[in-house]
C-alpha positions as CSV (number, residue, x, y, z in Angstrom):
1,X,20.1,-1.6,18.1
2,X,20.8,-3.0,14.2
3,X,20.0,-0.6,11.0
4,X,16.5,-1.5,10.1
5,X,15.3,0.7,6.9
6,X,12.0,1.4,8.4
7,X,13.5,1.9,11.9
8,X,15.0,5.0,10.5
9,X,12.0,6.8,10.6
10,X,12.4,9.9,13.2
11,X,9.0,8.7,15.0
12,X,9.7,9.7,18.0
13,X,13.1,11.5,17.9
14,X,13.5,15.0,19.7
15,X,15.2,16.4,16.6
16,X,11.3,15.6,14.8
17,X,9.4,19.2,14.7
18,X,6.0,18.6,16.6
19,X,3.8,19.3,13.6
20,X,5.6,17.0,11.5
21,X,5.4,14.2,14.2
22,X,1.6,13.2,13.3
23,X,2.6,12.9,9.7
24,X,5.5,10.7,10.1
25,X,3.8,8.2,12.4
26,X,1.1,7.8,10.0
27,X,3.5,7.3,6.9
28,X,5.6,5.0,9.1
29,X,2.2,3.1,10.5
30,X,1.5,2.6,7.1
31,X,5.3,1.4,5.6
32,X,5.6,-0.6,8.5
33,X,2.6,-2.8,8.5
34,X,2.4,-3.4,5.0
35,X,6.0,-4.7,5.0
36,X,4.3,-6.7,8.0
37,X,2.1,-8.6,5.8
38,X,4.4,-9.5,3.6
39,X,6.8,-10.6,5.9
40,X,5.4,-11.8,9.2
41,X,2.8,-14.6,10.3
42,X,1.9,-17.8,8.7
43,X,0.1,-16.7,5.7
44,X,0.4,-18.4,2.4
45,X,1.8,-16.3,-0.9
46,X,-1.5,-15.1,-1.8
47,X,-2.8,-14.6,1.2
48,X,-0.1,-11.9,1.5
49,X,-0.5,-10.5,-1.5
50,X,-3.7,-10.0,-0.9
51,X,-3.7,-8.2,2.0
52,X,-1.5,-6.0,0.2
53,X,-3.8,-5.3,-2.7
54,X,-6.3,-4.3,0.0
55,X,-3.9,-1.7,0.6
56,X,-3.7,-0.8,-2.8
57,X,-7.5,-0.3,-2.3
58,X,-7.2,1.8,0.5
59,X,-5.0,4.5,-1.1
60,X,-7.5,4.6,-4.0
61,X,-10.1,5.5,-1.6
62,X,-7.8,8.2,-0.2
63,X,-7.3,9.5,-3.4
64,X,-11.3,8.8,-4.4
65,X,-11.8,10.9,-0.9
66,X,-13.6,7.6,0.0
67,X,-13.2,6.4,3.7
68,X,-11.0,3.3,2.9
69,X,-12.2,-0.5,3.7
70,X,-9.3,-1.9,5.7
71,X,-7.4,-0.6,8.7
72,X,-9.8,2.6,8.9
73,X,-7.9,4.2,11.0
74,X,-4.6,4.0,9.8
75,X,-6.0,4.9,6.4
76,X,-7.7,8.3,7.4
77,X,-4.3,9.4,9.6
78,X,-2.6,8.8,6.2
79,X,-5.4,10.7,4.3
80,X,-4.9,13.2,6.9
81,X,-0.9,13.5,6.6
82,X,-0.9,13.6,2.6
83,X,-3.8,16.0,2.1
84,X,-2.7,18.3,4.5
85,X,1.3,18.1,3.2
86,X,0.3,17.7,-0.7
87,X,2.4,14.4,-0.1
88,X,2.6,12.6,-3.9
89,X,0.5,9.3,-4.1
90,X,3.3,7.2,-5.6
91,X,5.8,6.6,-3.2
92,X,3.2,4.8,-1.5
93,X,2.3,2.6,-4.6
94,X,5.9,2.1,-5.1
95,X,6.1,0.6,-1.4
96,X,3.2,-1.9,-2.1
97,X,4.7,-3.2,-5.0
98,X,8.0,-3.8,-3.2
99,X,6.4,-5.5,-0.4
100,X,4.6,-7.3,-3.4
101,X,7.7,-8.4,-4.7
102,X,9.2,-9.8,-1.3
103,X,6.5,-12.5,-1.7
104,X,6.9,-14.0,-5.2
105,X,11.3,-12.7,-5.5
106,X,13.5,-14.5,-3.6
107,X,16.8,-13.7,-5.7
108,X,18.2,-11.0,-7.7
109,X,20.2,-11.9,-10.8
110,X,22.2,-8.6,-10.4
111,X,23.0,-5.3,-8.6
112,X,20.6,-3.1,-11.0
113,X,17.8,-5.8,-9.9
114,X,18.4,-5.3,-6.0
115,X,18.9,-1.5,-7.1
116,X,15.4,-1.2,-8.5
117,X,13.7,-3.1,-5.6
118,X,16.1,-0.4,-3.6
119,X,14.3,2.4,-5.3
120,X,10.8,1.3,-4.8
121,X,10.9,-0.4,-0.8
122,X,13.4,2.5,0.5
123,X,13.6,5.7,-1.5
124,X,10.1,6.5,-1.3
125,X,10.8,7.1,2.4
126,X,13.2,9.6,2.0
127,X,11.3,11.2,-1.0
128,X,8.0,11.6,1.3
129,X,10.6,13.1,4.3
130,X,11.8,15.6,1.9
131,X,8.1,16.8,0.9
132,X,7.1,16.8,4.4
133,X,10.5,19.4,5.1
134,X,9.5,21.0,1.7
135,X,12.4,20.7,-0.2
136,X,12.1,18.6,-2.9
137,X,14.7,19.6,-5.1
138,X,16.1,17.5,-8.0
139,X,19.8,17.4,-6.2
140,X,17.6,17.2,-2.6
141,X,15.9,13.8,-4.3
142,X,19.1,12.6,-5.6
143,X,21.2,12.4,-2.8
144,X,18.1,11.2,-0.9
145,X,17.8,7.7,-3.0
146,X,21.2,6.9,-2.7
147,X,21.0,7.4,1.0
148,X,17.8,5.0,1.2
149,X,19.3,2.5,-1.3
150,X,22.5,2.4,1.1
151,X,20.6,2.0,4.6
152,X,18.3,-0.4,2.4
153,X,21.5,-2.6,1.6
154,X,23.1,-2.0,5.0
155,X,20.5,-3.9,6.2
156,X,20.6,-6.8,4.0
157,X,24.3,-7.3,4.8
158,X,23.4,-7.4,8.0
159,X,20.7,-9.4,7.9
160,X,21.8,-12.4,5.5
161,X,21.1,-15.1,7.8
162,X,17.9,-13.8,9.0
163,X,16.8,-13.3,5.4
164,X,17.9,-17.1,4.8
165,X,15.7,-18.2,7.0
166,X,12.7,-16.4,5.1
167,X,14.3,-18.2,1.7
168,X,15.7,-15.2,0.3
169,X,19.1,-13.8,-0.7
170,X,19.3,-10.2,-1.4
171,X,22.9,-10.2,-2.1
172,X,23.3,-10.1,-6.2
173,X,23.8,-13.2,-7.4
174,X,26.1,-12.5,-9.7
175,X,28.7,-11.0,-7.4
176,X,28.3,-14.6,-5.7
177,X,29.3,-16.2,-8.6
178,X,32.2,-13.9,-8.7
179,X,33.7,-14.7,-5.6
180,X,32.6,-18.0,-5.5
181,X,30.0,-18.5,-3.3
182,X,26.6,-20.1,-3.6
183,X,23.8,-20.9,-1.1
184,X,24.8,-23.6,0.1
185,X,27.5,-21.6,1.6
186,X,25.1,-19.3,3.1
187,X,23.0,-22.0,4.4
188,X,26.1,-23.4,6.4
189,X,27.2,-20.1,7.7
190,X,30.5,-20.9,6.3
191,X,33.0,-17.7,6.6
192,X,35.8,-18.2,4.4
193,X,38.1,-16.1,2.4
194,X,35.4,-16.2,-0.8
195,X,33.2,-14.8,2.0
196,X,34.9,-12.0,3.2
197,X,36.0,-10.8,-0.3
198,X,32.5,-11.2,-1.2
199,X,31.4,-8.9,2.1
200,X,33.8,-6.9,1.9
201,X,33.3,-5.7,-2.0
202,X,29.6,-5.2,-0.8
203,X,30.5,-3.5,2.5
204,X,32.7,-1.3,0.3
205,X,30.0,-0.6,-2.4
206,X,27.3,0.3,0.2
207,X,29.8,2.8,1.9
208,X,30.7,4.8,-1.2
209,X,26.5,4.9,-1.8
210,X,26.0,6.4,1.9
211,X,28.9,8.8,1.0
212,X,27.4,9.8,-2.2
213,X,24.0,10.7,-0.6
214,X,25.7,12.2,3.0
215,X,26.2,16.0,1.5
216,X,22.7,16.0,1.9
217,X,22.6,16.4,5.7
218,X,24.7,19.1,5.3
219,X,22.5,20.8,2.9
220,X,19.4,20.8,5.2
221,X,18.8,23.3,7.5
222,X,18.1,22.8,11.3
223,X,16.7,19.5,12.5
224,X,16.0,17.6,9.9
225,X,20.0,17.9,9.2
226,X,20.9,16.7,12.4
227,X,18.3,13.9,12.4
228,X,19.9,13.0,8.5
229,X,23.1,13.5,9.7
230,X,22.9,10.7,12.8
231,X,21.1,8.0,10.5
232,X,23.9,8.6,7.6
233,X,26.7,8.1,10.7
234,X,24.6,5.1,12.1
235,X,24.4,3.6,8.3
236,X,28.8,3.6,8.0
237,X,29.0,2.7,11.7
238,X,27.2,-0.8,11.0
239,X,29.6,-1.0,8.0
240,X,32.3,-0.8,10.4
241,X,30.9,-3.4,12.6
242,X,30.3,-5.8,10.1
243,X,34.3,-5.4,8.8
244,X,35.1,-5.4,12.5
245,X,33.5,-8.6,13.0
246,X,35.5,-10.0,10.0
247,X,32.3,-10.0,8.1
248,X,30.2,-12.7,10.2
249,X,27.1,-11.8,10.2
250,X,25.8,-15.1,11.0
251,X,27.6,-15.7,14.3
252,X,28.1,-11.8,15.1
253,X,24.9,-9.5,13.7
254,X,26.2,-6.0,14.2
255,X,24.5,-3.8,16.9
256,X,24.9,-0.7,18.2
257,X,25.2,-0.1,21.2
258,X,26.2,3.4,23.4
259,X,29.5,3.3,22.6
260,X,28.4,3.1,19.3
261,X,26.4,5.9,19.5
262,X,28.4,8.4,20.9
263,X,30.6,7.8,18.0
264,X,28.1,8.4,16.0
265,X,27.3,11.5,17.5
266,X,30.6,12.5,17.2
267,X,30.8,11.8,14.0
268,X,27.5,13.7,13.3
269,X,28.9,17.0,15.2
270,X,32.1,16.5,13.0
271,X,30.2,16.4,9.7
272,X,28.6,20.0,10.5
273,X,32.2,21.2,11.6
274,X,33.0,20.8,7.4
């Protein structure tokens, strides 16, 4: 199994309290499709974006207490989940218009840029989990965005040749300048020693983020700790992989795999044990 920001979900997980499990389906059923149209199928550019506008649409019917026009269902499980959890309406807006930007941004000039795409297509997710747990807090929210920006960027390092194919490069472009890389580099695969200083500065960078967030887990009570506290030691473990595989993620995509996870679990029991 590879980091996958929306994978992190706890849809299923034991560790998920049964009255929260209805909510979190329809919040992922909703992140996960619209990232969908903008990613998957053959459909042109605008045909993408909009499909995602009709989204748009449907969350102003939700808040109009309109039934909405497209994917009924899916739209009155949301309706469900954020009027009965007083979830906020714009972490879902701010999901749309990432999505929105995969289609028409294929580069970012910087790390604030990827940062700010960060903030809109991941930390909404942990910002609706904290409402659902009801706790909010400033610190709570804080901790929570670096934790989403990390597992956001986890997953681009891991995903840089898959992310090729689609035309897009998510890692700054200015730190490929710096270490002297450029796309054609990227488009051959080629792992040299600009490569690995380049991966490992971003390995590095992520890590410290994750590590800056991971208090968190600590700070929430019961399962939703334990649940944190697993996808924050699942985040570093695929940081590890990727150094491990002396940062070809072309050739050798980190997984995880049991071994993997028991370490991770391990890791997780140690982090209470603090």
């Amino acid at each position: 199994m590879a980091v996958d920001h929306y994978e992190n979900f706890p849809v299923a997980s034991l560790l998920l309290p049964a009255e929260l499990r209805s909510p979190v389906q329809a919040i992922y059923a909703f992140a996960r499709s619209a990232d969908d149209l903008a990613d998957e199928g053959d459909a042109t550019p605008a045909q993408r974006l909009q499909a995602l506008e009709d989204y748009e649409q449907g969350l102003r019917t939700i808040a109009g207490q309109r039934p909405a026009l497209v994917e009924p269902a899916m739209f009155a499980a949301l309706k469900v989940a954020i009027d009965t959890w007083h979830l906020p309406m714009q972490p879902f807006h701010d999901l749309l218009s990432a999505f929105k930007q995969d289609v028409v941004t294929t580069r970012y000039a910087d790390y604030a840029a990827l940062a700010n795409y960060c903030s809109r297509s991941a930390n909404p997710v942990g910002t609706l989990m904290l409402q659902l747990y009801q706790r909010p807090t400033p610190d709570n929210l804080r901790a929570s965005d670096a934790i989403c920006t990390a597992l956001q960027i986890i997953n681009f390092l891991q995903d840089v040749g898959i992310d090729w194919q689609k035309k897009r490069v998510y890692l700054p472009q200015e730190d490929l300048q710096h270490f002297g890389v450029d796309d054609a580099q990227i488009g051959a695969a080629c792992r040299d020693e600009n490569w690995r200083e380049l991966m490992a500065f971003q390995v590095e960078r992520a890590r410290a983020l994750m590590l800056s967030g991971a208090p968190l887990a600590l700070r929430l009570p019961g399962r939703i700790g334990w649940e944190l506290r697993m996808i924050v030691q699942g985040g570093l473990r695929i940081l590890r992989r990727i150094e491990l595989a002396d940062y070809d993620v072309f050739y050798r995509r980190p997984t995880l795999g049991m071994v993997d996870w028991l370490t991770i679990a391990w890791a997780a029991i140690n982090m209470a044990r603090r």
